[in-house]
NUZA-676031 format. One record per residue (C-alpha): chain; residue number from 1; residue in three letters; x, y, z. Coordinates in nm, 4 decimals, decimal comma. Example, Ala and Ser with C-alpha at 12.3 -4.5 7.8 and 13.67 -1.06 7.14 Angstrom:
BEGIN
 chain   n res        u        v        w
     A   1 ALA   1,2300  -0,4500   0,7800
     A   2 SER   1,3670  -0,1060   0,7140
//
This chain:
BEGIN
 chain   n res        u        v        w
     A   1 UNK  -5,8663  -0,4182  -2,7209
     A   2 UNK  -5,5608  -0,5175  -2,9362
     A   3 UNK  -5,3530  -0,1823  -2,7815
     A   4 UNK  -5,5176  -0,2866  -2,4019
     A   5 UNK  -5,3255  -0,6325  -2,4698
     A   6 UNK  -5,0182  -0,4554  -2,5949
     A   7 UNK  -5,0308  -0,1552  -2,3214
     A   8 UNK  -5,0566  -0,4412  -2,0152
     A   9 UNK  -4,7697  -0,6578  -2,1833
     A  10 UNK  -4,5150  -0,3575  -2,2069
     A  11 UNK  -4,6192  -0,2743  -1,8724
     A  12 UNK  -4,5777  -0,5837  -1,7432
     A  13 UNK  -4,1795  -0,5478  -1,8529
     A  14 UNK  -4,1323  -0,3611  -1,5370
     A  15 UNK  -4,2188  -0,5894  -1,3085
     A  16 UNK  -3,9172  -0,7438  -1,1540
     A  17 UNK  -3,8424  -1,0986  -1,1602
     A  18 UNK  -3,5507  -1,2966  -0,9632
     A  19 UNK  -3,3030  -1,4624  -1,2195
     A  20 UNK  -2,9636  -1,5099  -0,9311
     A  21 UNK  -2,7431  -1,7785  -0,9353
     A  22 UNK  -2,6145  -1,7863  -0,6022
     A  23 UNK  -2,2647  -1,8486  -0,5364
     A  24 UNK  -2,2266  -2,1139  -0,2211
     A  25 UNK  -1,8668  -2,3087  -0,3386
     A  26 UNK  -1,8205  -2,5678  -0,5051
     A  27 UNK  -1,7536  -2,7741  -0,1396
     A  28 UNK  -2,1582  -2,8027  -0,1112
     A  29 UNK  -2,2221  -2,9167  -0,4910
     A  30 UNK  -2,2870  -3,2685  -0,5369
     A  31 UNK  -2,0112  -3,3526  -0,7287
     A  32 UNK  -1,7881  -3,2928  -0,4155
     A  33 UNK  -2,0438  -3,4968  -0,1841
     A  34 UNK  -2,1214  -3,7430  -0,4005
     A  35 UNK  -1,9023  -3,9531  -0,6641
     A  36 UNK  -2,0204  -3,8823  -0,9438
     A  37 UNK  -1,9060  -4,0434  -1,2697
     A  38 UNK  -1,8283  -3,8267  -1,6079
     A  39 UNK  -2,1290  -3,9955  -1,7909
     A  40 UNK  -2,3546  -3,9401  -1,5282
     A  41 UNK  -2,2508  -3,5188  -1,4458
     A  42 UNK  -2,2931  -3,5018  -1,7760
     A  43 UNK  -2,6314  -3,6230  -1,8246
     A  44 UNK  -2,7189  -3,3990  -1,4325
     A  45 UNK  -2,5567  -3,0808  -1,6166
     A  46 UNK  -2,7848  -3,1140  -1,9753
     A  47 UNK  -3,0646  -3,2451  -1,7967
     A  48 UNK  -3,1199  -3,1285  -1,4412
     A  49 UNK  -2,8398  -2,8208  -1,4185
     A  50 UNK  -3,1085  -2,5342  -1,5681
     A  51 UNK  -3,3592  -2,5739  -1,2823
     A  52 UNK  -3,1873  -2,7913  -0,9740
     A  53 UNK  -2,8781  -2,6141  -0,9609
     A  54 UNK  -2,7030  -2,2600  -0,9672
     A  55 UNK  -2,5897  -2,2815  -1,2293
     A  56 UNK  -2,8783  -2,1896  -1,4298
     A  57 UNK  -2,8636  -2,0913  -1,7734
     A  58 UNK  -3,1291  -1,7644  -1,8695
     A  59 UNK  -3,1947  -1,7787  -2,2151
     A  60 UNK  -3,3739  -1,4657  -2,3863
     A  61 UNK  -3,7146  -1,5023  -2,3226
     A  62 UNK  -3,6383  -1,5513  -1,9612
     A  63 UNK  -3,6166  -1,1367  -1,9457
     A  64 UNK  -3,9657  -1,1353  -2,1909
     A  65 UNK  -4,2951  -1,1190  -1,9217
     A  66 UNK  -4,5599  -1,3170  -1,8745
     A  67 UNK  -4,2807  -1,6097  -1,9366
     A  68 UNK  -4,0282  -1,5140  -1,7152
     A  69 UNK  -4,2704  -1,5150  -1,3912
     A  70 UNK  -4,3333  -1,8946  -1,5164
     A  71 UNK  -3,9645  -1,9669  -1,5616
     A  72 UNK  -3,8542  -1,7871  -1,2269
     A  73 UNK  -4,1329  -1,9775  -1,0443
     A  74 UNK  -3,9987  -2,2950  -1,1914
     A  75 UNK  -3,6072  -2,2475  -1,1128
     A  76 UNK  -3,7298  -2,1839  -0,7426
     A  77 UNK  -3,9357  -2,4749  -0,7102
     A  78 UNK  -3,6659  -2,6563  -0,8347
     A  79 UNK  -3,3972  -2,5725  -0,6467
     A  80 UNK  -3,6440  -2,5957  -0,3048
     A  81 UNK  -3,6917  -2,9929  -0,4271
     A  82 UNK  -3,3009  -3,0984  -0,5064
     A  83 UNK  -3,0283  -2,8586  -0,5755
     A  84 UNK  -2,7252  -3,0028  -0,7360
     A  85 UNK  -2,5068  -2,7370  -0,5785
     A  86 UNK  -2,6831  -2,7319  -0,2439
     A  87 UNK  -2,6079  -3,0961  -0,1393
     A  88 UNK  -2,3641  -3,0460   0,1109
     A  89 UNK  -2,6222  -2,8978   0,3272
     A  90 UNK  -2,8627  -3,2115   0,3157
     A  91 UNK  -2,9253  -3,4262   0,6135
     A  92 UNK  -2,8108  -3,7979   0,5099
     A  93 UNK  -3,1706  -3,9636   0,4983
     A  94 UNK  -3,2784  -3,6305   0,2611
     A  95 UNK  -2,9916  -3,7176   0,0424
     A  96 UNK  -3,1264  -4,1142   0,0539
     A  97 UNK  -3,4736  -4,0161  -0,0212
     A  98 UNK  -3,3451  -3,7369  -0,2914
     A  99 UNK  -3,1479  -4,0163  -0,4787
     A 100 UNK  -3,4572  -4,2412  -0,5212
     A 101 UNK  -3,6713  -3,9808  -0,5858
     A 102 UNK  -3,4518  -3,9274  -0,9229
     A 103 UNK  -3,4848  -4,2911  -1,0156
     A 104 UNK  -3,8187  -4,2819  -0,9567
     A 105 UNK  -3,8710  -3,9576  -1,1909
     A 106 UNK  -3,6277  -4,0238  -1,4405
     A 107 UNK  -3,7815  -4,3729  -1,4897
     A 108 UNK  -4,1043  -4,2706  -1,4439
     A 109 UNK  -4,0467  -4,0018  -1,7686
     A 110 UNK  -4,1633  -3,7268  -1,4951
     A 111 UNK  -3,8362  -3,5545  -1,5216
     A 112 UNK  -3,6862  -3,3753  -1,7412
     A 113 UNK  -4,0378  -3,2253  -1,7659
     A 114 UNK  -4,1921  -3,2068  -2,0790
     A 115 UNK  -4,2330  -2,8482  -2,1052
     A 116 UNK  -3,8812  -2,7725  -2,0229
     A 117 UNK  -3,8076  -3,0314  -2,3138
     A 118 UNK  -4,0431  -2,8119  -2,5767
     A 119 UNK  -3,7116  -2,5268  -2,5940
     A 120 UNK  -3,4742  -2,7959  -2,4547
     A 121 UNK  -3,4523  -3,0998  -2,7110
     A 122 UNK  -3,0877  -3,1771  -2,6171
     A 123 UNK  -3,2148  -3,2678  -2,2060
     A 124 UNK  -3,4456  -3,5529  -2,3566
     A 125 UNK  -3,3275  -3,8998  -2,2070
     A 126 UNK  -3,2547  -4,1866  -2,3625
     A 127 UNK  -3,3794  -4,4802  -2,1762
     A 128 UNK  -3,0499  -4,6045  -2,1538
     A 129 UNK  -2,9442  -4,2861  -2,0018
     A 130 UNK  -3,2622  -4,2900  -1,7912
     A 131 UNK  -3,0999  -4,6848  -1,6605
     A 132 UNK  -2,7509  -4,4957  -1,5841
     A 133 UNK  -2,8979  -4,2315  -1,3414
     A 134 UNK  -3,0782  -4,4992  -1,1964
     A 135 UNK  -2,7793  -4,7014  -1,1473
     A 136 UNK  -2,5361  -4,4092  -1,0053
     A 137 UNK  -2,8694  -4,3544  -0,7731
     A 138 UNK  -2,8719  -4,6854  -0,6601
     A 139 UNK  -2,4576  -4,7303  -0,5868
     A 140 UNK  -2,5035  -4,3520  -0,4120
     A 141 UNK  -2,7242  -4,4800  -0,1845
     A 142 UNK  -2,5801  -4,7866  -0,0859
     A 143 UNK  -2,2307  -4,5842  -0,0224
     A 144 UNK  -2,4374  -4,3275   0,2049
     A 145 UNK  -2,5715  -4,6446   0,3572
     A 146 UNK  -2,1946  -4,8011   0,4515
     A 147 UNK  -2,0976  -4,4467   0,5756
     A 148 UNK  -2,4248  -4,4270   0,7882
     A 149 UNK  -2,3686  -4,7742   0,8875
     A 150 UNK  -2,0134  -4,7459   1,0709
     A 151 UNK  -2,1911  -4,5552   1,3215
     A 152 UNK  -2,5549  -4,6016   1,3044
     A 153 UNK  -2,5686  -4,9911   1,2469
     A 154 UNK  -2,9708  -4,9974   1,2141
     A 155 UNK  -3,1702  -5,1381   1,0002
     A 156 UNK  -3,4255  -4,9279   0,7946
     A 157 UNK  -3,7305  -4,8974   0,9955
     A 158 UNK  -3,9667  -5,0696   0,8142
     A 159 UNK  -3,7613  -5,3738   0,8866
     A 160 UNK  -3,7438  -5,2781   1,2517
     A 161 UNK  -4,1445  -5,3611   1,2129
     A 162 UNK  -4,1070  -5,7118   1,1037
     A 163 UNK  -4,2307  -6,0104   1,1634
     A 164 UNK  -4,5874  -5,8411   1,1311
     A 165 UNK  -4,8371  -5,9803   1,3582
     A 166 UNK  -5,0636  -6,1077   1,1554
     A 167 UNK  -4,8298  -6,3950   0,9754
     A 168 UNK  -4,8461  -6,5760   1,3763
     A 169 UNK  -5,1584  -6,7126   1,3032
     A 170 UNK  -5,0834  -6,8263   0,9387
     A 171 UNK  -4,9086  -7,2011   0,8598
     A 172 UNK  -4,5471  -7,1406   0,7608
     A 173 UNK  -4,4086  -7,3752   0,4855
     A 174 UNK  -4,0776  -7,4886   0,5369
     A 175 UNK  -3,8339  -7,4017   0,2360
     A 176 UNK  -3,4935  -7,3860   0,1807
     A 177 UNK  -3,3947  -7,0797   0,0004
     A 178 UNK  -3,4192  -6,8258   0,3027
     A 179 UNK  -3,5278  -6,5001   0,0784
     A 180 UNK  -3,8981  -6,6045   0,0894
     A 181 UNK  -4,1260  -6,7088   0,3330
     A 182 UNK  -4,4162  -6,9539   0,2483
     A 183 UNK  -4,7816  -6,9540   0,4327
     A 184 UNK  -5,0422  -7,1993   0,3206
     A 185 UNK  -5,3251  -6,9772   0,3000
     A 186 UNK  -5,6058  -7,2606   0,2103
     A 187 UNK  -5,6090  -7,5786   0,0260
     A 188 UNK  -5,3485  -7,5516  -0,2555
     A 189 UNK  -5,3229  -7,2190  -0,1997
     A 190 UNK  -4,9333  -7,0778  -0,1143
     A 191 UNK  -4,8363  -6,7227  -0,0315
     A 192 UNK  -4,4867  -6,6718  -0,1496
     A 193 UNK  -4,3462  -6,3519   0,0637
     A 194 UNK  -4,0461  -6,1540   0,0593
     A 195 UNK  -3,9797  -5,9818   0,3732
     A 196 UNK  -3,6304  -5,8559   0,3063
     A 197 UNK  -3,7305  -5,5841   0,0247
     A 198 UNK  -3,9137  -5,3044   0,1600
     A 199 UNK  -4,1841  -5,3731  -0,0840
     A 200 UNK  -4,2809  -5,6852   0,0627
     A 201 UNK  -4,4019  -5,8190  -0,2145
     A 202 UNK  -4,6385  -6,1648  -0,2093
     A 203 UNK  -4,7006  -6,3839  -0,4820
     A 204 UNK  -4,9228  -6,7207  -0,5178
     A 205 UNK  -4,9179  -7,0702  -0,6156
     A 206 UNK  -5,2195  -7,1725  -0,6783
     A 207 UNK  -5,2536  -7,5586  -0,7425
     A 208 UNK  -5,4994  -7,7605  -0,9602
     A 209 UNK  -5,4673  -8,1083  -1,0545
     A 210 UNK  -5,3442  -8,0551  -1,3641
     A 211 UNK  -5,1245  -7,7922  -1,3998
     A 212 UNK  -5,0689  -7,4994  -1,1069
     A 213 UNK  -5,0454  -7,0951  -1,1332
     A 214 UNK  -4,7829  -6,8584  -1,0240
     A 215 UNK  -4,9950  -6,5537  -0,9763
     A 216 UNK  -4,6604  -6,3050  -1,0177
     A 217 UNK  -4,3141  -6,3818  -0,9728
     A 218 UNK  -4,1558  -6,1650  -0,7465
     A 219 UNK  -3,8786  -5,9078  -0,7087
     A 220 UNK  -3,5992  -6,1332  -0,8904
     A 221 UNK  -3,3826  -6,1528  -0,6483
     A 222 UNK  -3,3769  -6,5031  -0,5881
     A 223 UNK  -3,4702  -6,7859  -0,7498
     A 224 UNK  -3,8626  -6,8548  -0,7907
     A 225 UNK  -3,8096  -7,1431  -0,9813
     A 226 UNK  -3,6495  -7,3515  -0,7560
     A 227 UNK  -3,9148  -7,2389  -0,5086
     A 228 UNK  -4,2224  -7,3618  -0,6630
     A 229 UNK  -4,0506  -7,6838  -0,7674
     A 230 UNK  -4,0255  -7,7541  -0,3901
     A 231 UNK  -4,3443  -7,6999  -0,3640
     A 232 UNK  -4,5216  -7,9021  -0,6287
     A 233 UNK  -4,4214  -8,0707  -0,9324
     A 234 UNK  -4,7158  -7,9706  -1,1814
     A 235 UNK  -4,6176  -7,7468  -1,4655
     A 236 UNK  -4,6296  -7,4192  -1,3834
     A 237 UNK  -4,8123  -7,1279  -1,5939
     A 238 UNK  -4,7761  -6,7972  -1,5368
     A 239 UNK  -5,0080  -6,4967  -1,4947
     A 240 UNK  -4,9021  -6,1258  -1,3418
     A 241 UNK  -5,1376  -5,8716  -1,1469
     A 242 UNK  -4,9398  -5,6508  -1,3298
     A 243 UNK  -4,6153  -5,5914  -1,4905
     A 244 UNK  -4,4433  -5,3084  -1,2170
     A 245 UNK  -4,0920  -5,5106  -1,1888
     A 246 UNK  -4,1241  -5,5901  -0,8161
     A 247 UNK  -4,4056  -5,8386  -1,0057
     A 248 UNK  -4,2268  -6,0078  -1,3057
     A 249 UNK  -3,8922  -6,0589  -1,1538
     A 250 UNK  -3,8870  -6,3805  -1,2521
     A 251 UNK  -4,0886  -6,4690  -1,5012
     A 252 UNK  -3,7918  -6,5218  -1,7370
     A 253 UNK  -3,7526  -6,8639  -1,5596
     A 254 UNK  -4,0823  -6,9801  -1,6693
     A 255 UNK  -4,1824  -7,0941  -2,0574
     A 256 UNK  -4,5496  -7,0387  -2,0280
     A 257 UNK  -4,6163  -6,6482  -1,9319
     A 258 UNK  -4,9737  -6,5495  -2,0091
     A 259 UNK  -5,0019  -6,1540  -2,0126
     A 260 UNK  -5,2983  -5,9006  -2,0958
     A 261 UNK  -5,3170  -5,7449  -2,4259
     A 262 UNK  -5,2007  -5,4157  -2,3623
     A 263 UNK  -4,9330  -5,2267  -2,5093
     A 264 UNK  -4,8426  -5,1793  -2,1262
     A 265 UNK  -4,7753  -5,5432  -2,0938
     A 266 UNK  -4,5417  -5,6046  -2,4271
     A 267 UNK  -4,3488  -5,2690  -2,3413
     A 268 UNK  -4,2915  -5,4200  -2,0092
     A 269 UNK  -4,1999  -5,7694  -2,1435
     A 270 UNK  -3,8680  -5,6268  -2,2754
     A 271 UNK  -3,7402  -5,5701  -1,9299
     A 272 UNK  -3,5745  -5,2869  -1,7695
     A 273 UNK  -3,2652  -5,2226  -1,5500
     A 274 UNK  -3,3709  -4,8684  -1,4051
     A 275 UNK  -3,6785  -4,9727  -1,1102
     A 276 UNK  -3,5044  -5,2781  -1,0542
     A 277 UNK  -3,1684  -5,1079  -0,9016
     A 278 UNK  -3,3995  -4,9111  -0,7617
     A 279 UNK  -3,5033  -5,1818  -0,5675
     A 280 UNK  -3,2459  -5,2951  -0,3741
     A 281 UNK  -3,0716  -4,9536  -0,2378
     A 282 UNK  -2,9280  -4,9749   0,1469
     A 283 UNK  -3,2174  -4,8542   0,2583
     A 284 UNK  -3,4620  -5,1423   0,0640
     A 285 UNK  -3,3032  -5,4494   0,2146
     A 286 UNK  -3,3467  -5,6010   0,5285
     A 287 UNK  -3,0739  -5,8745   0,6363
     A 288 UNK  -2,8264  -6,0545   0,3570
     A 289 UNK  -2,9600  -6,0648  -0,0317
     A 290 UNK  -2,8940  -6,3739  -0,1564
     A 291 UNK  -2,5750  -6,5753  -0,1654
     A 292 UNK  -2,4373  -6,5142  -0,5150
     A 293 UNK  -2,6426  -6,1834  -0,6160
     A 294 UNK  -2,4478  -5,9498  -0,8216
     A 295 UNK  -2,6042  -5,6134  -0,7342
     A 296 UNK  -2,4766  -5,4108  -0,9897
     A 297 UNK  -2,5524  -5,6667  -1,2546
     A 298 UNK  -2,9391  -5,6504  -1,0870
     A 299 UNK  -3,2158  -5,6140  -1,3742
     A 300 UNK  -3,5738  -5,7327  -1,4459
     A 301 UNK  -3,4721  -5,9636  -1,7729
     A 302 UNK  -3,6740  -6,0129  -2,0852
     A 303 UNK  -3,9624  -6,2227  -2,0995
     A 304 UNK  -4,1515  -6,4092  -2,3580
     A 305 UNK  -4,5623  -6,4123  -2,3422
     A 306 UNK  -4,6377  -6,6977  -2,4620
     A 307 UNK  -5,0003  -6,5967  -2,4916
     A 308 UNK  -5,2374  -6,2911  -2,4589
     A 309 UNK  -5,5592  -6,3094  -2,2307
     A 310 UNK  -5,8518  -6,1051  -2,1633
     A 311 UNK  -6,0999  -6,0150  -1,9126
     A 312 UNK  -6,2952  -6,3496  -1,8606
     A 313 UNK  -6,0988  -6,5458  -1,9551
     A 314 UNK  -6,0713  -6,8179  -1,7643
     A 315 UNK  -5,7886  -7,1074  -1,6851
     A 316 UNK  -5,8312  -7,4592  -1,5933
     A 317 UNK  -5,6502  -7,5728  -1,3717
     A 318 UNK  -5,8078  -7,9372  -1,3303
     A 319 UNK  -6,0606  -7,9000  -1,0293
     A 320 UNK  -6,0078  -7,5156  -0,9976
     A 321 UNK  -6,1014  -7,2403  -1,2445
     A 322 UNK  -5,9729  -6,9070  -1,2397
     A 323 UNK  -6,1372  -6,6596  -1,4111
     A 324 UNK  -5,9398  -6,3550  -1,5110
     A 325 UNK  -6,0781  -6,0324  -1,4017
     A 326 UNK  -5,9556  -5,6847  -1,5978
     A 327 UNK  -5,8529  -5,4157  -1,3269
     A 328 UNK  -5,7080  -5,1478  -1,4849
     A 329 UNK  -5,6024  -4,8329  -1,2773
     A 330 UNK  -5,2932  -4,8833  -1,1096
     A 331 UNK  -5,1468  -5,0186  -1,4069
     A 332 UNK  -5,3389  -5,0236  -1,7816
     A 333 UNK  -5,2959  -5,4155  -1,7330
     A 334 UNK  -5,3585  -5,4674  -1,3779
     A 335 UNK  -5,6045  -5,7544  -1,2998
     A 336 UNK  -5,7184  -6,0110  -1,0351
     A 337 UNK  -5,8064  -6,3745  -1,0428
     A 338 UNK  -6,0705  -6,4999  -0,9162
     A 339 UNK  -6,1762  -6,8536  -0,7709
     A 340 UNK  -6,5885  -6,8870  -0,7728
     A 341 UNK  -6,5660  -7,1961  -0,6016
     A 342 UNK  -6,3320  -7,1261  -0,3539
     A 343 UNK  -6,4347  -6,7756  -0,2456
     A 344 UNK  -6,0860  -6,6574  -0,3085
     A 345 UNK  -6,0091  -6,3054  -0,4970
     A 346 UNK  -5,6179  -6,2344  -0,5831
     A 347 UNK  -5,6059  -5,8655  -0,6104
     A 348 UNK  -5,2431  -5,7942  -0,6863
     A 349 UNK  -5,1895  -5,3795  -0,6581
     A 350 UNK  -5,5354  -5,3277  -0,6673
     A 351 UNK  -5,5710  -5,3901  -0,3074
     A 352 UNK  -5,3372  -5,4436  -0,0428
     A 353 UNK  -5,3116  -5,3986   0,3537
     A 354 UNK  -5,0884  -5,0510   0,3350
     A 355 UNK  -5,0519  -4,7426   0,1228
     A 356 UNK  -5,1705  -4,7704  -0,1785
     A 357 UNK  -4,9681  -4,6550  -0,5193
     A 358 UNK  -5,2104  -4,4352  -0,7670
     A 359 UNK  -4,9195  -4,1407  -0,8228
     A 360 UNK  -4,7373  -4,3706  -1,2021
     A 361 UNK  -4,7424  -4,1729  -1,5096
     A 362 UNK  -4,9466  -4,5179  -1,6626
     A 363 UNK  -5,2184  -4,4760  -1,3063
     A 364 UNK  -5,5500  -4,4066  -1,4041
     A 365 UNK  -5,7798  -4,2655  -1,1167
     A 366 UNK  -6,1143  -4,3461  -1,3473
     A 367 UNK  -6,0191  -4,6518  -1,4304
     A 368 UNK  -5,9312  -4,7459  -1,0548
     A 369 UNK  -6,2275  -4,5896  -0,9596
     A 370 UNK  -6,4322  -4,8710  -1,1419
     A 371 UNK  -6,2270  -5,1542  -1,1084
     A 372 UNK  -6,2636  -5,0947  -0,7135
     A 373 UNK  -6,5889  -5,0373  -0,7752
     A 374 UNK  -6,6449  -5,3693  -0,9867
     A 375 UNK  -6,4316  -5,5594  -0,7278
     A 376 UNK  -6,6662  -5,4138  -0,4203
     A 377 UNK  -6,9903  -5,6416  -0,5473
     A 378 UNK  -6,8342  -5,9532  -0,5339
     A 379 UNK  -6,7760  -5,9354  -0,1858
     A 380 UNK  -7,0752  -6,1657  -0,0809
     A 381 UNK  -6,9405  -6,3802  -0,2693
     A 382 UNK  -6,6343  -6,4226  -0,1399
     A 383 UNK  -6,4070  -6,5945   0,1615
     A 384 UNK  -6,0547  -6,4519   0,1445
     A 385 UNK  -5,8994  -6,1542  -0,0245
     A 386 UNK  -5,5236  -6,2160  -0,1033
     A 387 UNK  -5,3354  -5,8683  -0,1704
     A 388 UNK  -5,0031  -5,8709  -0,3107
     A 389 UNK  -4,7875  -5,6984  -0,0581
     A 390 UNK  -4,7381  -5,6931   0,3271
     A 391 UNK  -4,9968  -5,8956   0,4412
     A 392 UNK  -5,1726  -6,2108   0,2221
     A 393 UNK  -5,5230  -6,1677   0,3918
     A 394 UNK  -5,7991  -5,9755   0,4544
     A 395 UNK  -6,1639  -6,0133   0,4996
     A 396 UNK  -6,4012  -5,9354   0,1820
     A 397 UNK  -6,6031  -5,6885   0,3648
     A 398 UNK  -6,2713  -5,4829   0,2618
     A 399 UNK  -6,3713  -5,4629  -0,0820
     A 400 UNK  -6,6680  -5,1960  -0,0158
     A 401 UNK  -6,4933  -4,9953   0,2182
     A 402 UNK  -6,2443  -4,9564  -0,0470
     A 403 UNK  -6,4742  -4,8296  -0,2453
     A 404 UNK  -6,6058  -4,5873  -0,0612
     A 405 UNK  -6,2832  -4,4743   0,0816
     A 406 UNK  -6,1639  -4,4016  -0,2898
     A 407 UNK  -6,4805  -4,2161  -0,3705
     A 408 UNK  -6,3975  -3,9876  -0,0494
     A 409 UNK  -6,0851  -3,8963  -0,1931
     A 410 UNK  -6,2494  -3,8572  -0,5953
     A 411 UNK  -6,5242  -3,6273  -0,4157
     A 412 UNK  -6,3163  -3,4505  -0,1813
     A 413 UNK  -6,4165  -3,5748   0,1469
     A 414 UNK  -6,0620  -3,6776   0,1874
     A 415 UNK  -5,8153  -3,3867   0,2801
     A 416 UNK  -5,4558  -3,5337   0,1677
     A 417 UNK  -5,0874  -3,4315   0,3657
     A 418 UNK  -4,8453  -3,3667   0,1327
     A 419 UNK  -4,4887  -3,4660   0,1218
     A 420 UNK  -4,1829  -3,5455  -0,1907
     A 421 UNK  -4,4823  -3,4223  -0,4613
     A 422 UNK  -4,7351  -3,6900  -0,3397
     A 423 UNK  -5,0804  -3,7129  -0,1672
     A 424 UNK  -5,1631  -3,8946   0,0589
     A 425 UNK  -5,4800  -3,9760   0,1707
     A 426 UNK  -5,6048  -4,1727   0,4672
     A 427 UNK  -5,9784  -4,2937   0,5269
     A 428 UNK  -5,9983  -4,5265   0,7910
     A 429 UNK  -5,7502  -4,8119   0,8008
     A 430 UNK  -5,7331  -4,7690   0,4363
     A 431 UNK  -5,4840  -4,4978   0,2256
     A 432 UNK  -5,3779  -4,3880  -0,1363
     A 433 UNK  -5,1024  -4,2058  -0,2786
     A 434 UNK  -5,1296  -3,9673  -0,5370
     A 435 UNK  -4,9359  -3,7570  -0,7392
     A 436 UNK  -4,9705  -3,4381  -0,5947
     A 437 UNK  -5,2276  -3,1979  -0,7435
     A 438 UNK  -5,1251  -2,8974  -0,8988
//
């Protein structure tokens, strides 16, 4: 057996494996196409160079079979998704979605992959390094976006979509900071919108008669505070669906920030700078940020939680109860509130009227799989669903076909198309995005 093992291992020596480093100029690499700063082509040459460039390094056991088939097949489907020295040849909106795809990875802690960091201690990140790729990604794209813009003066087309139908039939609020839109979805109920990120993120007010709720806080870009202030004078506590930084942009305005007790939640507490530059690339914005934002200064700040809650948990409001409702999946701390009395169910990321985000390193697919699941019986019960992006409304009977439309993709009924290393699935007028499986 032992000598079988050994006689198929020296055989496999002669099979022959591709280890080339082509030679295409130095005209196409990205550090002629792109301005690159010194920090940043040297983090791209420890950290990326070995498998998204030509450059490649072959270290020993690269010649040593059955690894060098694995590291071969790796080096090629690198280079296929970004090479460094191949950049030149990119169409401009590859090169836009290339750059956030880094962010995304880098920040995400998908990239440098861990198994390439096993032989490969000195490409670990810092996060601080991790926040200055981010950055350069984020100033790349907005100087593709001026050079695009001199001749193609469009805006992204998800703006081009806007104002979605459904918001004619909702009650505007009249408010003076421009960034957000209000809608007064019921009695004391406000959707607080932001229609010129791409994320289109919503968040609530929710008034008692003693105090009021700011179910999330928005992107950060402008100033929530001020907002709510126009909008009632009650003190204000906080609560987020989850702590993604599109969510808790501005919860460093408010003293009282009540946050699940997850690990999740306190690492997220200490801000970051990397998703929130992310944010507000060329292609991200629709019409003027604010008067007086300081993109490159742009960050999701620090926040204190004040104190920790806990599925049932509930908050009194004075005439209006919200009971806190654990919904862990997208996020390890992802919940909903719900209003018994009202027939109201704030579902945050859980659910919300377009593709839906399951791909994170911190998703959980069982854990989604319940909370929708758990979420899908109340429906009888309820009036309104309010989702936290796109669209504030939707009728409860979405809550079971969510369900099932999740278990179709679990079981395999689903058949995903796959594009940029996600899945996506589509059921119906419903959809999820996955990381794509191996």
């Amino acid at each position: 057996m032992l000598w079988g093992l050994l006689l198929g291992l020296i055989l496999a020596q002669a099979i022959p494996v591709s280890r080339t480093n082509p030679e295409r100029g130095p005209a196409r690499s990205i550090h002629a196409g792109a301005a690159v700063p010194a920090d940043v082509r040297a983090l791209l040459d420890h950290a990326c160079a070995d498998c998204h460039s030509d450059a490649t390094i072959w270290p020993w056991y690269s010649r040593v079979a059955p690894v060098s088939w694995l590291i071969s097949r790796d080096v090629r489907a690198g280079r296929r998704e970004l090479n460094l020295d191949d950049w030149g040849s990119y169409s401009a909106e590859r090169k836009q979605r290339t750059l956030e795809q880094i962010c995304d990875q880098v920040s995400g802690h998908d990239m440098p992959d861990w198994t390439y960091l096993l032989l490969h201690d000195r490409a670990r990140l810092t996060e601080a390094q991790r926040a200055t790729l981010c950055r350069w990604t984020a100033a790349a794209r907005r100087s593709l976006a001026t050079e695009a813009s001199a001749s193609h003066p469009e805006p992204p087309a998800w703006c081009r979509a806007l104002p979605r139908p459904e918001y004619r039939s909702l009650e505007r609020v009249g408010v003076s900071d421009p960034w957000f839109e209000v809608y007064r979805m019921a009695p004391g109920v406000f959707a607080i919108y932001e229609p010129h990120q791409a994320e289109e993120t919503i968040s609530y007010l929710i008034l008692g008669t003693r105090q009021a709720a700011l179910f999330d806080t928005g992107m950060g870009i402008s100033d929530i505070r001020t907002l709510t202030a126009e909008l009632t004078a009650l003190p204000i506590v906080v609560l987020n669906s989850h702590t993604h930084n599109d969510h808790v942009g501005g919860n460093w305005q408010f003293t009282e920030v009540l946050g699940m007790d997850t690990d999740f939640t306190r690492t997220s507490a200490r801000g970051s700078t990397a998703g929130a530059q992310s944010e507000i690339g060329p292609d991200m914005i629709c019409g003027a940020l604010p008067d007086g934002f300081d993109a490159g200064a742009h960050a999701t700040r620090p926040w204190s939680i004040a104190r920790s809650i806990h599925d049932g948990d509930r908050l009194d409001l004075g005439d209006r109860v919200l009971e806190i409702l654990a919904t862990p999946g997208h996020t390890p701390d992802a919940m909903c509130l719900l209003d018994r009395q009202h027939g109201l169910l704030f579902t945050g990321d859980t659910y919300y009227p377009a593709p839906i985000w399951l791909f994170r390193p911190e998703t959980s697919l069982d854990a989604y799989a319940a909370s929708v699941e758990r979420l899908a019986a109340l429906a009888p019960r309820l009036t309104m669903v309010l989702g936290a992006h796109n669209v504030p409304t939707a009728p409860p009977q979405i809550l079971p076909r969510l369900a099932r439309a999740f278990d179709d993709v679990r079981s395999g009924r689903a058949r995903p198309t796959r594009e940029a290393g996600k899945d996506t699935y589509r059921v119906g007028e419903l959809s999820f995005v996955l990381r794509a499986a191996p």
